[in-house]
VMD Tcl script that builds the backbone (N, CA, C; Angstrom):
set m [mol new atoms 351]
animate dup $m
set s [atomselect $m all]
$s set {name element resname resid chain x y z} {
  {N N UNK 1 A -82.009 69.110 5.277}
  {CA C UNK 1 A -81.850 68.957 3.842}
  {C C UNK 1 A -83.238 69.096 3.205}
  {N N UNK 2 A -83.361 69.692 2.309}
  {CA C UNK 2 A -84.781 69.927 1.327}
  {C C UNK 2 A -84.532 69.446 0.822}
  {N N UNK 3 A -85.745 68.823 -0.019}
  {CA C UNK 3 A -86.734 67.993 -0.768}
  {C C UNK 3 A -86.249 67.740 -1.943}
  {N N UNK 4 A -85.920 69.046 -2.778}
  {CA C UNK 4 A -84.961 68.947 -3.645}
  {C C UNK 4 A -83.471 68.546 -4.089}
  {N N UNK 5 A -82.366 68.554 -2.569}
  {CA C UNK 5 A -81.261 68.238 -2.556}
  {C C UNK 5 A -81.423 66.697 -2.265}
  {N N UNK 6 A -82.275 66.361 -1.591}
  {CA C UNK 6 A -82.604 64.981 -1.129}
  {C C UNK 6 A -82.817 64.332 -2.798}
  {N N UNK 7 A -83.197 64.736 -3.409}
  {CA C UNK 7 A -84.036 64.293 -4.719}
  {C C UNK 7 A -82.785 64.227 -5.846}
  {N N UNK 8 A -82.443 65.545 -5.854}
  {CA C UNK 8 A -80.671 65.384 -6.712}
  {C C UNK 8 A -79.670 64.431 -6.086}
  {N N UNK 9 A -79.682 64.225 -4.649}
  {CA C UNK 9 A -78.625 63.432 -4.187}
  {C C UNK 9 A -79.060 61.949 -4.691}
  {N N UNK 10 A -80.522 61.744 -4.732}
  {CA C UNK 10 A -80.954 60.112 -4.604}
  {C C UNK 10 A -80.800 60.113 -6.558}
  {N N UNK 11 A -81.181 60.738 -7.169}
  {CA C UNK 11 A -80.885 60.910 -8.584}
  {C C UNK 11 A -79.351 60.504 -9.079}
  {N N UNK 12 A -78.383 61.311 -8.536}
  {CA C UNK 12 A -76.833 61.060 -8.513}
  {C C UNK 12 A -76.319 59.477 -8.287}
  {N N UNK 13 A -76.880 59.362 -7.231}
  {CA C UNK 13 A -76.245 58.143 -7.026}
  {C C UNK 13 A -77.264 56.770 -7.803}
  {N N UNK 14 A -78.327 56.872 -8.408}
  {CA C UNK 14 A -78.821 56.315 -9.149}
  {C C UNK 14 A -78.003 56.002 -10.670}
  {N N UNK 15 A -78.047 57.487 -11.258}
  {CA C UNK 15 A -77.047 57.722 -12.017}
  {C C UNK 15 A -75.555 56.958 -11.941}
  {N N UNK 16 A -75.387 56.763 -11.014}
  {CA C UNK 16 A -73.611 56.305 -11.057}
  {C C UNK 16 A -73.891 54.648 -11.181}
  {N N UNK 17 A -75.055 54.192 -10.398}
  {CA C UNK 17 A -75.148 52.551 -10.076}
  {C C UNK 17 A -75.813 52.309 -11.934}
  {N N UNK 18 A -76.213 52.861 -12.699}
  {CA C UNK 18 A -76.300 52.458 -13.866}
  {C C UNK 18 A -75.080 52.715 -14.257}
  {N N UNK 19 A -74.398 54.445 -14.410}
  {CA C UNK 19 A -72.770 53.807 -15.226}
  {C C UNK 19 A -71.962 52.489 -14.646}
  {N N UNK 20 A -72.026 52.483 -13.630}
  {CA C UNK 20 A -71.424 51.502 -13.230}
  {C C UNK 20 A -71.409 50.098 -13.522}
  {N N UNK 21 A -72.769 49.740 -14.127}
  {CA C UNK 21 A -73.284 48.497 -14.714}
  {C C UNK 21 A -72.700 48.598 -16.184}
  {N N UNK 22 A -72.119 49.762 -16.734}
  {CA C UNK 22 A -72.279 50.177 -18.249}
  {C C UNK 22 A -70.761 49.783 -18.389}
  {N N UNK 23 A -70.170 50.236 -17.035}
  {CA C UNK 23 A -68.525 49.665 -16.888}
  {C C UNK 23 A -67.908 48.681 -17.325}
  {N N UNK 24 A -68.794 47.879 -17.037}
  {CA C UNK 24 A -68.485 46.080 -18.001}
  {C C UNK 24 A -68.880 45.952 -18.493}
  {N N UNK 25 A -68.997 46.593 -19.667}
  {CA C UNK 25 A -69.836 46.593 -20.972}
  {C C UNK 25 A -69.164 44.785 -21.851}
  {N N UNK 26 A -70.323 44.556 -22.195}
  {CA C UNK 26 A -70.115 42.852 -23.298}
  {C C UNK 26 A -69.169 43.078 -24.045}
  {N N UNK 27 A -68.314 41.610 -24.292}
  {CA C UNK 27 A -67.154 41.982 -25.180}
  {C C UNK 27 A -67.197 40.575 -25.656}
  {N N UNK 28 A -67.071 40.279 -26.896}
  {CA C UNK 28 A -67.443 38.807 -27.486}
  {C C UNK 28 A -65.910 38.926 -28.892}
  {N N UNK 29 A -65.291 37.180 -28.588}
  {CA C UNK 29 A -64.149 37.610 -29.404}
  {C C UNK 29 A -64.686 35.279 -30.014}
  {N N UNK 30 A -64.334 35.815 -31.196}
  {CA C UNK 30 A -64.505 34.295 -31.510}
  {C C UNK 30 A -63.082 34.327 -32.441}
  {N N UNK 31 A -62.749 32.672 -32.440}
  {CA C UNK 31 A -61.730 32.246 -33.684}
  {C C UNK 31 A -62.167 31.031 -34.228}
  {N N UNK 32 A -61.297 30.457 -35.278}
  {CA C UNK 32 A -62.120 29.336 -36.284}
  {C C UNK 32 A -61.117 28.259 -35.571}
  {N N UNK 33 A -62.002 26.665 -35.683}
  {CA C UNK 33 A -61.387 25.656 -34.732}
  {C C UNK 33 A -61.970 24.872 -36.106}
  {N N UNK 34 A -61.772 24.018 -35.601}
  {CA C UNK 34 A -61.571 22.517 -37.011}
  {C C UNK 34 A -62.860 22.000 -37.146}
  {N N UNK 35 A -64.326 22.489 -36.198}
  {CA C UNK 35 A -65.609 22.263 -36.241}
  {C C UNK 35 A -66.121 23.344 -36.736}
  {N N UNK 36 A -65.612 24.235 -36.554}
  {CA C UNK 36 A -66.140 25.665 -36.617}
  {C C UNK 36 A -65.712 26.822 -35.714}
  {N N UNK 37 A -65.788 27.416 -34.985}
  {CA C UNK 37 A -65.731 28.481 -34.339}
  {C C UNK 37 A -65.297 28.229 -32.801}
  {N N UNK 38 A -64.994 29.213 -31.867}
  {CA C UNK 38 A -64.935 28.844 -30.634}
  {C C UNK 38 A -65.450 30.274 -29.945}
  {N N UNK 39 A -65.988 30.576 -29.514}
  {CA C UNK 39 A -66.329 32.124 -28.668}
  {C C UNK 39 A -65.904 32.343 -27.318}
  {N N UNK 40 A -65.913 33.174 -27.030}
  {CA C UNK 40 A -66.167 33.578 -25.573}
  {C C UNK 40 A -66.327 35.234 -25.349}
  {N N UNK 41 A -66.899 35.250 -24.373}
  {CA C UNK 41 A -67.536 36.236 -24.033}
  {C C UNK 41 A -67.286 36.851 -22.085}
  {N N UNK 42 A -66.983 38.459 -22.291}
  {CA C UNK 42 A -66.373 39.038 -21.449}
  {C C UNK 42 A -67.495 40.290 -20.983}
  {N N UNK 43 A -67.240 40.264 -19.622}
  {CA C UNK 43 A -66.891 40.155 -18.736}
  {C C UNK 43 A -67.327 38.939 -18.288}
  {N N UNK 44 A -66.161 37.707 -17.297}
  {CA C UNK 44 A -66.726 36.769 -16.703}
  {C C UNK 44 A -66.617 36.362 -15.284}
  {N N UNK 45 A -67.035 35.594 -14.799}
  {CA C UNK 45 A -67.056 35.752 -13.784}
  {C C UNK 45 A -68.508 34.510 -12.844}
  {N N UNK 46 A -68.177 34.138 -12.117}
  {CA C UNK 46 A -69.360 32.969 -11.449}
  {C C UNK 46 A -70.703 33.488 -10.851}
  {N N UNK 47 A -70.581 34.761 -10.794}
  {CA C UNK 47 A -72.048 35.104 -10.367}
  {C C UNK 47 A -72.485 35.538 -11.859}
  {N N UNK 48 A -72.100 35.754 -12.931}
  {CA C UNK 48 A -72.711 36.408 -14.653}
  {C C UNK 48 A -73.546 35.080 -14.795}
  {N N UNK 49 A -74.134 35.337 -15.900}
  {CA C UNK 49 A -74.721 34.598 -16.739}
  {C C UNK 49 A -75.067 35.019 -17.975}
  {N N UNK 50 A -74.604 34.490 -18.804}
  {CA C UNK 50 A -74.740 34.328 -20.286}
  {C C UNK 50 A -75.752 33.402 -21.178}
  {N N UNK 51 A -76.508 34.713 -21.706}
  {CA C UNK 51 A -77.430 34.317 -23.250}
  {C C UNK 51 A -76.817 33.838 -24.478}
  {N N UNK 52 A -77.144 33.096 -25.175}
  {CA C UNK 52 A -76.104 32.904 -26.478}
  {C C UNK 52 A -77.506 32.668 -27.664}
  {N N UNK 53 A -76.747 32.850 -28.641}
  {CA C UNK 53 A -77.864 33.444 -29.845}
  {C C UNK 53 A -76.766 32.982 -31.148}
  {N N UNK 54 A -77.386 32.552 -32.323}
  {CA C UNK 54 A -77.131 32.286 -33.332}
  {C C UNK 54 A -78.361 32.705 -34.617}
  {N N UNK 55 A -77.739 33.627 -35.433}
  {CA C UNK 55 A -78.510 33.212 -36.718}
  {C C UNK 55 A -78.712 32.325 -37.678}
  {N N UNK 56 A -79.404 31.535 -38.307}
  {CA C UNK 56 A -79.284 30.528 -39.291}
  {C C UNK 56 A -79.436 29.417 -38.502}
  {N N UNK 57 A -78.562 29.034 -39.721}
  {CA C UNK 57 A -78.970 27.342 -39.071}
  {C C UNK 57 A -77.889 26.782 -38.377}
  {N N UNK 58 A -76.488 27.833 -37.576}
  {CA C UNK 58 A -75.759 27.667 -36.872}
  {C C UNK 58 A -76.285 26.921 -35.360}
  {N N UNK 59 A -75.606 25.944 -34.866}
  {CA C UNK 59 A -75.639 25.439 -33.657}
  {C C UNK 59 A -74.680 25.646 -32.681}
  {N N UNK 60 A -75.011 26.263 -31.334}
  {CA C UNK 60 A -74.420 26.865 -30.425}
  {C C UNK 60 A -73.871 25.734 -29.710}
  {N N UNK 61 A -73.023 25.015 -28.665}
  {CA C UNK 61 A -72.659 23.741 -27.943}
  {C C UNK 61 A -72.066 24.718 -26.961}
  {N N UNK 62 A -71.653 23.519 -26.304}
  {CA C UNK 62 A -70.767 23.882 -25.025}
  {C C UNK 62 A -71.121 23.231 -23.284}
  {N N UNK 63 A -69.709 23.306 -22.756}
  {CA C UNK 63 A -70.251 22.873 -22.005}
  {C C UNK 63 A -71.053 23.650 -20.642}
  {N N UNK 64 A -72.178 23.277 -19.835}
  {CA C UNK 64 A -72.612 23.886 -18.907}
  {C C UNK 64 A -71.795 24.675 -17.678}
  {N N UNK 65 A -70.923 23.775 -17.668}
  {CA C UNK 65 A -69.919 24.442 -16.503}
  {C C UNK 65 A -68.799 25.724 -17.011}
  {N N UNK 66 A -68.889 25.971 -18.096}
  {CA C UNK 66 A -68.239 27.670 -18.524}
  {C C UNK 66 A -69.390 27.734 -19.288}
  {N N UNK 67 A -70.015 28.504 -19.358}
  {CA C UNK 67 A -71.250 29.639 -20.244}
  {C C UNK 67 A -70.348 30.625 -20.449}
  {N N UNK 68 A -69.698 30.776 -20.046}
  {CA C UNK 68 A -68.556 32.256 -21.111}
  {C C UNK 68 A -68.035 31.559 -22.436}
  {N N UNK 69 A -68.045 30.302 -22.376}
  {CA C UNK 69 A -67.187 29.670 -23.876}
  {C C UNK 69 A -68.607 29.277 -24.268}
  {N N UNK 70 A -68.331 28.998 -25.553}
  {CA C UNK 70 A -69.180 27.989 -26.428}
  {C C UNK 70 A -68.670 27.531 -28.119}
  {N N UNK 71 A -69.016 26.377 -28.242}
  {CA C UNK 71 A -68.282 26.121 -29.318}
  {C C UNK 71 A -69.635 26.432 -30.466}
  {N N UNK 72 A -69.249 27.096 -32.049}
  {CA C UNK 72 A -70.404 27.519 -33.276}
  {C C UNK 72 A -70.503 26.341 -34.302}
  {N N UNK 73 A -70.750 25.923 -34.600}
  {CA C UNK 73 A -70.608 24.940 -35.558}
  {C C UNK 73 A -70.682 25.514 -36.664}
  {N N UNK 74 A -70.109 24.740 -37.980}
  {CA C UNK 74 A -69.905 25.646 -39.438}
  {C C UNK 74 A -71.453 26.055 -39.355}
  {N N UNK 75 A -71.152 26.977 -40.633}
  {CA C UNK 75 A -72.505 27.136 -41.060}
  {C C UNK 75 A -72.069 27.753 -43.056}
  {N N UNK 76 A -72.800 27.291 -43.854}
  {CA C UNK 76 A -73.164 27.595 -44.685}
  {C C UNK 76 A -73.405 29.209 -45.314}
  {N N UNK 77 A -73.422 29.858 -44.867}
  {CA C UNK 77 A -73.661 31.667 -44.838}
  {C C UNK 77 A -72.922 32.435 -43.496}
  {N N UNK 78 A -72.865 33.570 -44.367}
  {CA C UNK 78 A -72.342 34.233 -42.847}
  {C C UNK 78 A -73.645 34.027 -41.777}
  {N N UNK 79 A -72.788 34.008 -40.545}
  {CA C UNK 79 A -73.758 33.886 -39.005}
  {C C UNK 79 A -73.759 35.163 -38.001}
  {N N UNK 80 A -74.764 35.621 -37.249}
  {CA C UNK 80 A -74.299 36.538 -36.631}
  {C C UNK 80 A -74.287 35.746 -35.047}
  {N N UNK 81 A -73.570 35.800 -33.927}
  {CA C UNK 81 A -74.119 35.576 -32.759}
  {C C UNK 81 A -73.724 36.686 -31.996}
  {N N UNK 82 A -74.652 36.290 -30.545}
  {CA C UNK 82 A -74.516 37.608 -29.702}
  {C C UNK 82 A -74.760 36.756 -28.895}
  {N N UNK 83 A -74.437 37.396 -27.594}
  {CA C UNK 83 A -74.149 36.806 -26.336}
  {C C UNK 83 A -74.793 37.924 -25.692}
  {N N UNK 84 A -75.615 37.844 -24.285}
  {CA C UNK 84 A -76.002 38.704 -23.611}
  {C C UNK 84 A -75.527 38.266 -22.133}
  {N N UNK 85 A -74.801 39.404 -21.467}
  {CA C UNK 85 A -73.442 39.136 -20.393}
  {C C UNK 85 A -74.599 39.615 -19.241}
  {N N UNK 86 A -75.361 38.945 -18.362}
  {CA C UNK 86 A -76.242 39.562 -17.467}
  {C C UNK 86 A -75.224 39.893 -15.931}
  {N N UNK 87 A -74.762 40.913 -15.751}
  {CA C UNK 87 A -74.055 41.250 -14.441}
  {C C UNK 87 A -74.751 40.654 -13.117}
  {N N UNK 88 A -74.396 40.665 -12.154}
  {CA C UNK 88 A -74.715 40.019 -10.571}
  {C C UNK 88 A -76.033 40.668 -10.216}
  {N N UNK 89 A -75.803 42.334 -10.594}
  {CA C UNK 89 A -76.655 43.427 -10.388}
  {C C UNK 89 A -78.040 43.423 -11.294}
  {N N UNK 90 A -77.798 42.517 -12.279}
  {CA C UNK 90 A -78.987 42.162 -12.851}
  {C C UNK 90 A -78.828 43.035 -14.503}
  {N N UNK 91 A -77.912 44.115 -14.489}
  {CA C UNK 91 A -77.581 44.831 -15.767}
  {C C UNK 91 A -77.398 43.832 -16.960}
  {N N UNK 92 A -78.242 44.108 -17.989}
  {CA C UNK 92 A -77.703 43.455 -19.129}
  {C C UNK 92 A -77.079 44.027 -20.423}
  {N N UNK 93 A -76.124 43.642 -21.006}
  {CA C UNK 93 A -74.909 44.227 -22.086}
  {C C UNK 93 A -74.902 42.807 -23.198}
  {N N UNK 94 A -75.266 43.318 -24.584}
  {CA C UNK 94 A -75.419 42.465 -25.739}
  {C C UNK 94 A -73.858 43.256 -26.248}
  {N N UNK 95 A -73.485 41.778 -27.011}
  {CA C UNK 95 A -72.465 41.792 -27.700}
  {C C UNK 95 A -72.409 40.721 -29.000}
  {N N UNK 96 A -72.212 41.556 -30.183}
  {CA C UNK 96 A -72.259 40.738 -31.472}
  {C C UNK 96 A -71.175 40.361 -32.227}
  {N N UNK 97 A -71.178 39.737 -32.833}
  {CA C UNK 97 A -69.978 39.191 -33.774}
  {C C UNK 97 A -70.235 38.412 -35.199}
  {N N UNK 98 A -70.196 38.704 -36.297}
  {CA C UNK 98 A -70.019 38.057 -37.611}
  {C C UNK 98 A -69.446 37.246 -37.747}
  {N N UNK 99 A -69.672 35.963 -38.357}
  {CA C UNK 99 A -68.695 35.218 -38.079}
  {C C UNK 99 A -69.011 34.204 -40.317}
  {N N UNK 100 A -68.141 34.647 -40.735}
  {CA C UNK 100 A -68.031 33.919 -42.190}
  {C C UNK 100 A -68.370 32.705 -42.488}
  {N N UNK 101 A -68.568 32.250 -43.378}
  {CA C UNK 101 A -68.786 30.823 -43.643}
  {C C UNK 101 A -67.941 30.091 -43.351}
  {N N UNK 102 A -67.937 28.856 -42.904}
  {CA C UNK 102 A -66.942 27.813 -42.768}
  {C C UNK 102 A -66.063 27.370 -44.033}
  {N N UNK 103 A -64.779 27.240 -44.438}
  {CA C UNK 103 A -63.548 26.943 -45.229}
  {C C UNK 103 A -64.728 25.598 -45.942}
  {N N UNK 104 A -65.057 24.463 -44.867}
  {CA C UNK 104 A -65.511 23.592 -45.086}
  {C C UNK 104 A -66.773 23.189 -46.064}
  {N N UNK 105 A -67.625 24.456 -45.550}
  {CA C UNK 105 A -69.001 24.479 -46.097}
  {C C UNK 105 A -68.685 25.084 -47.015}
  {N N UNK 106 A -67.811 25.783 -47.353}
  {CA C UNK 106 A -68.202 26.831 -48.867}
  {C C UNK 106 A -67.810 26.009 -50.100}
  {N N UNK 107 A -66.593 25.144 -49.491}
  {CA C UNK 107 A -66.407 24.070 -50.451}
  {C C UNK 107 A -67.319 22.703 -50.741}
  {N N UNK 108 A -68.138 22.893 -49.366}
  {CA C UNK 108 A -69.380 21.575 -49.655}
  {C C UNK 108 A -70.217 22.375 -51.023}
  {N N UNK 109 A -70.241 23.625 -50.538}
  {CA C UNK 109 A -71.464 24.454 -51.581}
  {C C UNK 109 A -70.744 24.273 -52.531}
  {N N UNK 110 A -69.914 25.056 -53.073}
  {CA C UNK 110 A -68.866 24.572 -54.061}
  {C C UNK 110 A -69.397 23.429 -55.046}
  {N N UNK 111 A -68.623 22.627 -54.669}
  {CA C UNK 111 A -69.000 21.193 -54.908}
  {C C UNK 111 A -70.340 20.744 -55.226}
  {N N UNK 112 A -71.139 20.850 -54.696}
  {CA C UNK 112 A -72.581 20.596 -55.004}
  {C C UNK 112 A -73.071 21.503 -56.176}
  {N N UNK 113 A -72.553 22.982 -56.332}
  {CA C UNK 113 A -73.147 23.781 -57.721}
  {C C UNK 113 A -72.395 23.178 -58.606}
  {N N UNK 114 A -70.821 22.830 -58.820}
  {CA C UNK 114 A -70.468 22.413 -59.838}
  {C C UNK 114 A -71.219 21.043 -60.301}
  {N N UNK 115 A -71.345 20.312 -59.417}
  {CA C UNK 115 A -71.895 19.038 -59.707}
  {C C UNK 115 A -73.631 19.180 -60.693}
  {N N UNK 116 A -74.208 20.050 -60.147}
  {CA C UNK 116 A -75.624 20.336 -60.713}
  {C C UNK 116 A -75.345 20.634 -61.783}
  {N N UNK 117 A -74.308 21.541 -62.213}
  {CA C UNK 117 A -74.317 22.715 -64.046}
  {C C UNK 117 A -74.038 21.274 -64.960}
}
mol reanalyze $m
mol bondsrecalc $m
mol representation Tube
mol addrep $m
């Protein structure tokens, strides 16, 4: 085998072990709970590990033993979070989500401008 086929073959299969990481690409789905928010984040699995991220002055919780869930707490403005899904293989895949103001807080805000005028 020459130098070159050796070189395309080791290239190829390089090539595939990154799509392959790209395969389980991050997938982040949240809904609204009576504190605020609830997330989770896909692909999961006991060898992953998960980053979690909030904008503002949102607070992330949860418990240690699932890192795929986490609970958002209201927040005052829209929030963005993202989760970063690190594969076994070490590949990492960010996944974002918007998440609206809380029912709760908009009526705290609410409330507090009417009270000032």
């Amino acid at each position: 085998m020459t130098t070159g086929h050796l070189l395309l073959r080791c290239s190829l299969i390089g090539l595939a072990v990154i799509f392959s990481g790209v395969a389980g690409a991050a997938n982040l789905s949240c809904s609204a709970s009576r504190e605020g928010y609830r997330c989770e984040a896909w692909p999961q699995g006991a060898a992953y590990r998960y980053e979690w991220h909030a904008t503002g002055k949102s607070v992330i919780a949860g418990d240690t033993a699932d890192l795929a869930r986490r609970r958002i707490s209201c927040a005052d403005h829209f929030t963005t979070i993202a989760v970063s899904v690190i594969t076994p293989a070490g590949y990492v895949e960010t996944a974002t989500h918007r998440l609206p103001a809380c029912a709760s807080a908009e009526n705290l805000n609410n409330t507090a401008l009417a009270a000032s005028l």
